[in-house]
C-alpha positions in Angstrom: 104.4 111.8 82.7 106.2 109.9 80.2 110.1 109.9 80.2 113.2 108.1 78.3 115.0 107.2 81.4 112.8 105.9 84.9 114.8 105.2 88.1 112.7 103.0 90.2 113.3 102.3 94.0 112.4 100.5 97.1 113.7 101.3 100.7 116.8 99.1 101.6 115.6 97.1 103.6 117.2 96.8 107.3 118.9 92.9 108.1 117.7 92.4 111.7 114.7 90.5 110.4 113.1 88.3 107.6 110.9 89.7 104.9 107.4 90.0 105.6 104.5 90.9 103.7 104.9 94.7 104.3 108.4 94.2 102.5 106.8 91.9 99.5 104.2 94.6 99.4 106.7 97.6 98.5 109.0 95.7 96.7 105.8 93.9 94.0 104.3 97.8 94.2 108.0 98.7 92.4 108.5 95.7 90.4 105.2 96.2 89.0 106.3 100.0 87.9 109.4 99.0 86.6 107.9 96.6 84.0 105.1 98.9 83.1 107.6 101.5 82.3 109.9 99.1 80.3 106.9 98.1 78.1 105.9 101.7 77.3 109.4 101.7 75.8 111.0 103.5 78.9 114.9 102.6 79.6 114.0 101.6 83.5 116.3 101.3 86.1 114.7 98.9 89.2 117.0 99.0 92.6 116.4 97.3 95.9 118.6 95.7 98.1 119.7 95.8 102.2 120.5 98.5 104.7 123.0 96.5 107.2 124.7 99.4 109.1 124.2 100.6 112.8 123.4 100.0 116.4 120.7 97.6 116.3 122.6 95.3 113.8 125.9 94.9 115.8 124.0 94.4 119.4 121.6 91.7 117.3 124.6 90.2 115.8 126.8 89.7 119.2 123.7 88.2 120.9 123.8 85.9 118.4 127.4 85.0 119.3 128.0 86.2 115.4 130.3 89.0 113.7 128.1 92.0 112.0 129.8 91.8 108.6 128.5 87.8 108.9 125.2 88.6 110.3 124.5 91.0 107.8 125.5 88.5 104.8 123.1 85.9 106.0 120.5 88.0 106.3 120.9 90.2 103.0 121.0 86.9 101.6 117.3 85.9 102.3 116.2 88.7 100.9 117.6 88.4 97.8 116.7 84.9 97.3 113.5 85.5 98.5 113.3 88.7 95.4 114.7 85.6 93.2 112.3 83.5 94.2 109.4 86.2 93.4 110.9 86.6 89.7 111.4 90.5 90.9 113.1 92.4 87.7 115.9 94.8 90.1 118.5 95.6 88.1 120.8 95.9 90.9 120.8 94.9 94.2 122.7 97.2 96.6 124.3 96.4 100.2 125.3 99.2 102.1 128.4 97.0 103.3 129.6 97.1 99.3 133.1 99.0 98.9 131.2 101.5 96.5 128.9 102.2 98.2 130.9 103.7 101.6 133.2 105.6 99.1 129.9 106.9 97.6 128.8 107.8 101.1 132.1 109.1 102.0 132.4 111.6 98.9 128.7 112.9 99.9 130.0 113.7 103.6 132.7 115.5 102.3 130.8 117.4 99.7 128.4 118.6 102.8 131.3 119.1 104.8 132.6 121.9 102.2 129.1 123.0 101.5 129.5 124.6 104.9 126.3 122.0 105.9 128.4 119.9 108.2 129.9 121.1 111.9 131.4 119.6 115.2 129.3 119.8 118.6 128.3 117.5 121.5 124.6 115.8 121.3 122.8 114.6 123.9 119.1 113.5 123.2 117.1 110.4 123.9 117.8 107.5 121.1 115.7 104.6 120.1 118.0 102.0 119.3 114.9 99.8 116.9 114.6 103.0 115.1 117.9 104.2 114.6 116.9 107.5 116.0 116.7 110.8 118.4 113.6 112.0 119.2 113.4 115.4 121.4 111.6 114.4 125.0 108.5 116.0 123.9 107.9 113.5 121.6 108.4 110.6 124.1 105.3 108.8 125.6 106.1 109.2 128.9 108.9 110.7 129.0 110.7 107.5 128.2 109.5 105.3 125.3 109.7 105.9 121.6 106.6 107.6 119.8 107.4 105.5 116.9 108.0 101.5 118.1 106.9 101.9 121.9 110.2 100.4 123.1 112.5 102.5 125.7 115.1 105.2 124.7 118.4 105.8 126.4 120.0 109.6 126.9 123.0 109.3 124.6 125.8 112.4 125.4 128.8 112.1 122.8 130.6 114.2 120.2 128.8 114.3 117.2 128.9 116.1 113.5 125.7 117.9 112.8 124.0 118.7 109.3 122.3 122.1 109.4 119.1 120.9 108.6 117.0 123.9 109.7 118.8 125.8 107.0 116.7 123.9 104.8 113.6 124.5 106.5 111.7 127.0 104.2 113.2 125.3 100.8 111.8 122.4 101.6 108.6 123.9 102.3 109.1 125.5 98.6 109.2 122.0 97.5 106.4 120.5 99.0 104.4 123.6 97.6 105.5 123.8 94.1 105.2 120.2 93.5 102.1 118.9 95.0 102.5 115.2 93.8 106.4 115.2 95.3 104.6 113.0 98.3 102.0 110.4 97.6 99.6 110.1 98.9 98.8 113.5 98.8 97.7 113.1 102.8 101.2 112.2 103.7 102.6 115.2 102.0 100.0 117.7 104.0 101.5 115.5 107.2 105.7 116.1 106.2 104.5 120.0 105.6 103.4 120.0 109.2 105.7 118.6 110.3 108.1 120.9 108.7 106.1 123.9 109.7 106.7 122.9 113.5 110.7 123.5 112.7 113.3 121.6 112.5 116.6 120.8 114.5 119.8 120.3 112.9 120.7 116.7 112.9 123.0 114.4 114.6 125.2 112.8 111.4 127.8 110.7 113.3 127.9 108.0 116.2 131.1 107.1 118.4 129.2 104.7 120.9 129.6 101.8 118.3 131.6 100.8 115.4 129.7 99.0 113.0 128.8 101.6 110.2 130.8 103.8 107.5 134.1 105.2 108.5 134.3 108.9 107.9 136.8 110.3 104.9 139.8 110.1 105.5 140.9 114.0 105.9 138.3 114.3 108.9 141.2 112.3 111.1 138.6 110.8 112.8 138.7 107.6 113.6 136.4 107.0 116.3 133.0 108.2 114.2 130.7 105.8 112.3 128.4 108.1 109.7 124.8 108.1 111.4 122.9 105.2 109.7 119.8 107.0 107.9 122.8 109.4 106.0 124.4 106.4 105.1 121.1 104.2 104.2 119.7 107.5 102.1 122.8 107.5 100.1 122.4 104.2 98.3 119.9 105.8 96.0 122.5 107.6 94.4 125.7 105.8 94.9 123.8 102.6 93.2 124.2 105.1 90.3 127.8 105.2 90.9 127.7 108.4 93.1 131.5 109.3 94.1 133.0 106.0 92.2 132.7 106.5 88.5 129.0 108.5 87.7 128.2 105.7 85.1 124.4 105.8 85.7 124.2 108.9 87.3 122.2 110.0 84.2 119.4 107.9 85.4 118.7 110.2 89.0 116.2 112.2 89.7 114.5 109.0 90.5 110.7 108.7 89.3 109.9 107.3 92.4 111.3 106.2 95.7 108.3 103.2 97.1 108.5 103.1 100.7 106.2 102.5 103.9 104.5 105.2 105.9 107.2 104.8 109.0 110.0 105.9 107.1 108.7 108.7 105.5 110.0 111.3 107.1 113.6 110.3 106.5 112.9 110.3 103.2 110.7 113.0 102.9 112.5 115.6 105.1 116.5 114.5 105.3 116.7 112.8 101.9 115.7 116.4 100.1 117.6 118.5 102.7 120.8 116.1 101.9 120.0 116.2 97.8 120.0 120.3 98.5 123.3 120.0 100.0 124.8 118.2 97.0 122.9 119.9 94.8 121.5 116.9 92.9 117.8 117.3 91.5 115.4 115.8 94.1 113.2 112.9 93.4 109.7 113.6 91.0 107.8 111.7 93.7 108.3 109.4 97.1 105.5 107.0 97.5 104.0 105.6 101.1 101.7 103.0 101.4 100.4 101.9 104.0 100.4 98.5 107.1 99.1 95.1 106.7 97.0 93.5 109.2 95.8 90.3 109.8 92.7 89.3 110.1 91.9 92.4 111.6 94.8 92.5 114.2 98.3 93.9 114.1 100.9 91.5 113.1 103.5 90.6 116.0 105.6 87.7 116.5 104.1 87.5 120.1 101.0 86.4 118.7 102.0 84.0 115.9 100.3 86.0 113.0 103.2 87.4 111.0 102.4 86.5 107.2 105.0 84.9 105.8 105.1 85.8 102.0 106.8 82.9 100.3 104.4 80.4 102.0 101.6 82.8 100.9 102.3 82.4 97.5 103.7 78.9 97.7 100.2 78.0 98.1 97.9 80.6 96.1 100.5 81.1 93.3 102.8 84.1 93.2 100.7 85.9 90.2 97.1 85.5 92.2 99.0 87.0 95.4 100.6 89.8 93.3 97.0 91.2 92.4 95.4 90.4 95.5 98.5 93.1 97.3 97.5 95.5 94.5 94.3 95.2 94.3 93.2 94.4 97.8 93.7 97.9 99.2 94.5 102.0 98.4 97.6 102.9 98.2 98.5 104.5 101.3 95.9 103.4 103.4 96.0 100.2 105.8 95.4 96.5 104.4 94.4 93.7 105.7 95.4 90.1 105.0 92.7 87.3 105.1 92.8 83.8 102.8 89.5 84.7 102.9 90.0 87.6 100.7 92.4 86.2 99.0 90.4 83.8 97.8 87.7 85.6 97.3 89.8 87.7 94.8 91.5 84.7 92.6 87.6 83.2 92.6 85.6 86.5 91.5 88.3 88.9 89.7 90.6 86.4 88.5 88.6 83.1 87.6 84.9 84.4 86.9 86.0 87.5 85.1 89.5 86.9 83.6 89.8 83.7 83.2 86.3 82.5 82.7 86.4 85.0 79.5 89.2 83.0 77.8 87.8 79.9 78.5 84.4 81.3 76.7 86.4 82.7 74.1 88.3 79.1 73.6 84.8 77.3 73.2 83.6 79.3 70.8 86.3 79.3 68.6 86.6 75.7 69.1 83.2 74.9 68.3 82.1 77.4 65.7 85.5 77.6 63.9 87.8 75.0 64.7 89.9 77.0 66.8 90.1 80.1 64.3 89.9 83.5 65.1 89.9 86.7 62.9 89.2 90.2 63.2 89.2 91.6 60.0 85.6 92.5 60.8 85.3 93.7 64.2 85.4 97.1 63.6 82.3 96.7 61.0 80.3 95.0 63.7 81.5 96.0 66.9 83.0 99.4 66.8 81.4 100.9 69.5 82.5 98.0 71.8 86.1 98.9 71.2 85.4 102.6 71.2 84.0 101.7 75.0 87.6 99.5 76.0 89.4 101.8 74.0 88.0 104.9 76.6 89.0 102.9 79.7 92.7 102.1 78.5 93.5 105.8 77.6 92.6 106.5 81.9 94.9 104.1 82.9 98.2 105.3 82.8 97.8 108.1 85.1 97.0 105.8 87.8 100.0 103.5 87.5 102.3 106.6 87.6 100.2 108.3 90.9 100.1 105.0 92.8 96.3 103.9 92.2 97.3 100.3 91.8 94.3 99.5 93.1 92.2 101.8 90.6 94.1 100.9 87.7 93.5 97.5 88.0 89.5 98.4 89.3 89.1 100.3 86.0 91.2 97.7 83.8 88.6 95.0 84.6 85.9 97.0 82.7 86.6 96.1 79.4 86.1 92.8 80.6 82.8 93.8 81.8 82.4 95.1 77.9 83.5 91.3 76.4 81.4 89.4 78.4 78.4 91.4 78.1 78.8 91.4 74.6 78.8 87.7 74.1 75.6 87.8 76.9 73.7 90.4 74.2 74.8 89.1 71.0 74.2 85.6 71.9 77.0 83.7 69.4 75.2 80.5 69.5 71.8 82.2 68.0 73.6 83.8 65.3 75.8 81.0 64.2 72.1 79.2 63.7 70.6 82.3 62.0 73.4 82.0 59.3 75.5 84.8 60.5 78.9 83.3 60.8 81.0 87.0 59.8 79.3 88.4 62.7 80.0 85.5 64.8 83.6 85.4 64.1 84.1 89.2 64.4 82.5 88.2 67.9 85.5 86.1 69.1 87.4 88.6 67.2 86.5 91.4 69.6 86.4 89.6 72.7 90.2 88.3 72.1 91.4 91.8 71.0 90.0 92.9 74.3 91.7 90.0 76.2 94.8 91.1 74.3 95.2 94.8 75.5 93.9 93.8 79.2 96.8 91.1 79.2 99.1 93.6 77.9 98.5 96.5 80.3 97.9 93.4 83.2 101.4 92.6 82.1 103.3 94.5 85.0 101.4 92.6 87.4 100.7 89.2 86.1 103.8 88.7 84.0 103.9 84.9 83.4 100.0 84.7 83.4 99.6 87.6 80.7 102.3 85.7 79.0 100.4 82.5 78.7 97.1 84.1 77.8 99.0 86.0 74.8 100.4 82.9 73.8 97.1 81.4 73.4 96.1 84.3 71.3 99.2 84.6 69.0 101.2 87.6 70.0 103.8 88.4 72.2 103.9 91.0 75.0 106.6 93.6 74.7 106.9 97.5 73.9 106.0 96.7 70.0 102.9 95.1 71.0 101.8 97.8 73.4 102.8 100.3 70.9 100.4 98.5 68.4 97.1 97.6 70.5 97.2 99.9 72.9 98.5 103.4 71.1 97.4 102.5 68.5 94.1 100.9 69.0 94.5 98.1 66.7 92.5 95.2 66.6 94.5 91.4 67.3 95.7 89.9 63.8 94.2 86.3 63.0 95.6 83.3 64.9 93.9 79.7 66.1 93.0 78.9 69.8 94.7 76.2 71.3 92.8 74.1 74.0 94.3 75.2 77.1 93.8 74.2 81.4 91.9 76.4 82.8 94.3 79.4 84.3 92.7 80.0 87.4 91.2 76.5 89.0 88.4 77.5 91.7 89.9 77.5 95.7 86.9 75.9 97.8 89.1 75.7 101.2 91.9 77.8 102.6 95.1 76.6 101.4 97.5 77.4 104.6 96.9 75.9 108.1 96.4 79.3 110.3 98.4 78.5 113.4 97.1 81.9 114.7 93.6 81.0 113.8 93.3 78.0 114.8 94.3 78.7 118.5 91.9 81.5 118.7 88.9 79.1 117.6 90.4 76.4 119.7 90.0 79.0 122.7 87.0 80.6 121.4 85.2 76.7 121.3 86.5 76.3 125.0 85.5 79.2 126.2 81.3 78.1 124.3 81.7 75.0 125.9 82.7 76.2 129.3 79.9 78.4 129.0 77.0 75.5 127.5 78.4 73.9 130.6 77.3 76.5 133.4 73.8 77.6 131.7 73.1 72.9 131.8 74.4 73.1 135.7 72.7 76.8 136.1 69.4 74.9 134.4 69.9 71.8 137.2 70.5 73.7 139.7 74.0 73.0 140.3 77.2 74.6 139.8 79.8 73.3 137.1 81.0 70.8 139.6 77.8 69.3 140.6 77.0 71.0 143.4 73.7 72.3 144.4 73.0 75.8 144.5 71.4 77.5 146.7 69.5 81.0 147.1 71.4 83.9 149.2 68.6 83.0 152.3 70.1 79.7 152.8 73.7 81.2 152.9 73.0 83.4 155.5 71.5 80.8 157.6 75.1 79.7 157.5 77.0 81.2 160.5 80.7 82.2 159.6 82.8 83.5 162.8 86.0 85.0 163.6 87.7 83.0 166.5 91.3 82.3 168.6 92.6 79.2 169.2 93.2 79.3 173.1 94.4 75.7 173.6 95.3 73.0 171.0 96.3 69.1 171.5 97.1 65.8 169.7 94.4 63.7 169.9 96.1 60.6 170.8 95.9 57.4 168.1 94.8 59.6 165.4 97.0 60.9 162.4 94.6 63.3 161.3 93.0 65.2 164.2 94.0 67.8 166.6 91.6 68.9 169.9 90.9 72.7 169.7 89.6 75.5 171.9 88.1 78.4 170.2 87.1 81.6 171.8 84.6 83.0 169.0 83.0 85.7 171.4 80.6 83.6 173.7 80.6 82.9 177.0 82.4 79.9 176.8 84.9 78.4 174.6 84.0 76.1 171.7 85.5 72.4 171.4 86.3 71.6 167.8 87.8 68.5 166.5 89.8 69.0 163.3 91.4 67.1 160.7 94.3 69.0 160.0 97.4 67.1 162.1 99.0 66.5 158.6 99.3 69.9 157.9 99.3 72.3 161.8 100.8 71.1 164.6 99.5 72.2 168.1 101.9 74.8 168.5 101.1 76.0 165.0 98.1 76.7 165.5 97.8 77.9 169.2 96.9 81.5 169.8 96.2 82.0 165.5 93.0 82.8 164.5 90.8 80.8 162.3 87.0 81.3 160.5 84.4 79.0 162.1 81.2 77.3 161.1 79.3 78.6 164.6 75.7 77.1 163.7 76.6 73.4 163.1 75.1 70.6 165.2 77.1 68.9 167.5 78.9 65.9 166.4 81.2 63.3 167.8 84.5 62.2 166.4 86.3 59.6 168.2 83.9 60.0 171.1 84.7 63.6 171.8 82.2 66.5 170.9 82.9 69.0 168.0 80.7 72.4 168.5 82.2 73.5 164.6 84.2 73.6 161.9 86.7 75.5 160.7 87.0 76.8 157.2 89.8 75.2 155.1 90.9 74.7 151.1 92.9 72.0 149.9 94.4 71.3 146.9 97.2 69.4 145.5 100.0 71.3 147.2 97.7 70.1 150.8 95.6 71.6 152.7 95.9 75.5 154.6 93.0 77.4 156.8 91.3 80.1 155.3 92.1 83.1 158.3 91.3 86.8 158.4 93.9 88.9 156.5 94.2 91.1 160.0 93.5 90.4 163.3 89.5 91.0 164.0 87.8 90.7 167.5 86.3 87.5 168.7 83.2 86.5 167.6 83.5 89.1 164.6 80.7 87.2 161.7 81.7 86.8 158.3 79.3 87.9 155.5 
């Protein structure tokens, strides 16, 4: 798949948020390609940058009390500083604001426009503001709320230019056909076709509701029209090239690769090609779409706290370690999960026991057998079938980089590790520097740094600054001349001496970042175990949770509950708390109650209500007057009110 010129892309990314991990994900996934294909000699071009047009930008920005234009700058520049801050190799960072770019835009319009793809007609369809787009109401849950984000749609009726999209219907279908590997992975491509298949409407290019967006050319005399955001976000691929301003890097396009996630991938895999058609530009070799991150099992939302923040991420494991970890961690195109656990787990195992326990090996060998010399002169006398066995697992590797196996290129580039090590297990160095055998000793170390050269220099897109200390430490540079030598050419590393060198990847006991998100949930889930240790000591007692005693369902009923009336109600006179009662509960007499409940009922609140009474209480006295019951009450800090039937029930009526 090799070519002299390699156009490398991420999605713009849209300014009404911060970076997450998903964007650190696409954008290492692309930065990773770039530098492969610059050190197999390729003339790369890397673009990324910020999509800051549209609806949802100008309604953020006013509720912040801020312009767009100013919103949009603040944002954009996080990202980039944040792309800075991960030593990411763009080679131009695009805004959709730029002057360029809306005159590139522009020219594109117009070229539809002429291409007889481009008409005038009245839309009116449902629109997701959070998406930036119109979805027919048979694809609305509910009739309301976007399939895509969940949130609500609103029915949007203005004038509108249309691109004939469905004239593009069965050539795209031609495309997807003829080149299977256009779409990666090849799932998502069998999910466009569909898609496609279904038929497609033309689509709604211009907005008048709002203002914040590109401007149509000028001969269209239309003032009032913004270009529809996904025409105007798609176009940065090519006008980054100098599309429609002076064609200076056009040469560059079709691009190798547009790296994007799985939610926009029908914009770029339907309306991108369909809008490349119109302008009859070649369309892109292939458009990658990976996958979501979880956390920790669960969806990522700002609601629950568990958004990973990249920078802190690798702030605390090192920026190379969470580079492999993304690429290593999970398919491309399939769902990942974030844990520290794994993350540790993979810069303990991959990194420290297999990388970087293998230089340290190979340093105190050197060291002690040789001073710190090592020479290869003789590997391929003593160990040529070792090589022959790395040399097998390079050659596969390419392929993978180029179809989007991150995760299998690096799986298979840690097997000639797995060849080193068990080399220096089965040889046994320190037994054959005591038999006498010092040549095949030194051919030893010999081997196992020629293998740590060509796994650092094919690790090299990934681990940049780590594969550039560990080639320092073995005499050689990293760059397209080195590649060229030990891994076209299967040579074997020339002589150099080992310098003693910190280990590169110190063992992680404990996680590194305090999990807010964590650390509530086992807060609650250690309340919740001792709330429940609590009510099996009580339930073991014989008590509730608060001490009292429990009882069996016999001794409940024994308790008789009854609806009554209060017929007559007075003051009891020189007491604050109790009021006189008659309550007709369905015998042949009324029942005299005392109660403590002046603070709360007067008389005449109570009079003629109906309460729940205790029936089969003893007699008591309060004050010197007889109480045949009590009445059923709750109290709490707000005071006290009587527990009554929620309708009016017949005298006497028993509660149960």
């Amino acid at each position: 798949m090799s070519c002299k010129k390699s156009y490398i892309t991420t999605p713009i990314y849209y300014v009404n948020d911060v970076a997450h991990i998903g964007h650190a994900y696409t954008t290492i996934i692309a930065d990773s390609l770039a530098r492969y294909s610059r050190l197999i000699g390729e003339d790369t071009y890397f673009l990324t940058g910020t999509d800051e047009h549209g609806q949802k930008i100008e309604e953020s920005a006013k509720s912040r009390g801020r312009e767009p234009q100013e919103y949009a700058d603040e944002v954009s520049k996080k990202f980039r500083d944040l792309w800075d801050d991960f030593n990411i190799s763009y080679d131009k960072f695009i805004r959709t604001t730029d002057a360029e770019h809306k005159k590139g835009a522009q020219k594109a319009f117009s070229v539809m426009n002429k291409k007889g793809d481009v008409y005038k007609d009245t839309y009116q369809g449902h629109y997701c503001i959070s998406c930036e787009t119109f979805f027919p109401e048979l694809q609305l849950v509910d009739g309301e709320f976007c399939p895509d984000c969940g949130k609500s749609t609103s029915v949007v009726e203005e004038e509108s230019y249309f691109f004939k999209l469905s004239a593009y219907e069965d050539r795209l279908l031609a495309w997807y056909r003829d080149n299977p590997n256009c779409i990666l992975p090849k799932s998502k491509r069998n999910e466009v076709i569909r898609f496609v298949e279904g038929g497609l409407n033309d689509l709604s290019i211009t907005r008048t509701s709002f203002d914040w967006g590109v401007k149509l050319p000028k001969e269209f005399n239309e003032p009032k029209h913004v270009m529809y955001v996904w025409l105007d976000a798609l176009m940065n691929y090519v006008t980054a090239l100098g599309y429609g301003t002076d064609d200076k890097n056009m040469d560059y396009w079709p691009a190798r690769v547009h790296l994007i996630g799985k939610d926009i991938l029908r914009f770029h895999a339907i309306y991108w090609p369909a809008f490349l058609m119109s302008l009859d530009l070649p369309l892109p070799k292939h458009i990658g779409a990976h996958g979501w991150w979880t956390r920790n099992g669960e969806k990522m939302s700002k609601s629950k706290g568990n958004v990973v923040n990249p920078k802190e991420v690798a702030d605390a494991y090192g920026l190379e370690n969470f580079r492999y970890f993304m690429l290593r961690e999970v398919p491309f195109g399939g769902d990942g999960d974030f844990s520290q656990r794994a993350l540790m787990d993979r810069i303990n195992s991959d990194l420290g026991n297999d990388l970087g326990n293998l230089v340290n090996r190979l340093m105190g060998m050197s060291r002690k057998y040789f001073e710190g010399r090592v020479e290869s002169d003789l590997v391929k006398k003593y160990y040529q079938k070792e090589l022959d066995e790395v040399q097998l697992s390079l050659d596969k590797l390419e392929p993978f980089i180029f179809e989007l196996q991150l995760h299998r290129f690096l799986e298979e580039l840690w097997r000639p590790l797995t060849v080193a090590n068990r080399a220096i297990d089965k040889y046994q160095p320190w037994t054959m520097i005591k038999e006498g055998k010092s040549d095949e000793t030194m051919a030893l170390n010999g081997l196992i740094a020629t293998i740590l050269a060509k796994v650092s220099i094919m690790l090299h897109a990934v681990m940049p600054k780590t594969t550039d200390s560990i080639a320092k430490s073995l005499g050689f540079e990293i760059s397209p001349e080195s590649f060229e030598k030990y891994i076209r050419n299967d040579e074997v590393l020339a002589s150099f001496t080992m310098e003693k060198r910190d280990a590169l990847f110190p063992r992680i006991e404990k996680e590194l970042l305090v999990d807010k998100h964590l650390e509530a949930l086992k807060k609650e889930k250690e309340e919740r175990e001792a709330k429940e240790a609590k009510k099996r000591e009580a339930e073991k007692n014989g008590t509730t949770t608060d001490g009292i005693a429990l009882i069996g369902i016999e001794q409940f009923f024994q308790t008789s509950i009854k609806i009554g009336t209060v017929v007559k109600a007075e003051e009891v006179k020189k007491s604050k708390k109790l009021l006189l009662l008659q309550v007709d509960i369905g015998e042949e007499y009324t029942r005299q109650i005392v109660a403590g409940i002046k603070e709360w009922y007067s008389a005449e609140d109570i009079l003629n209500t109906q309460v729940c009474v205790v029936a089969n209480l003893k007699p008591a006295k309060l004050m010197g007057m007889k109480s045949e019951g009590m009445l059923l009450a709750a109290k709490d800090g707000d005071g006290l009110c009587l527990i009554r039937p929620e309708k009016p029930k017949s005298n006497g009526t028993s509660i149960s």
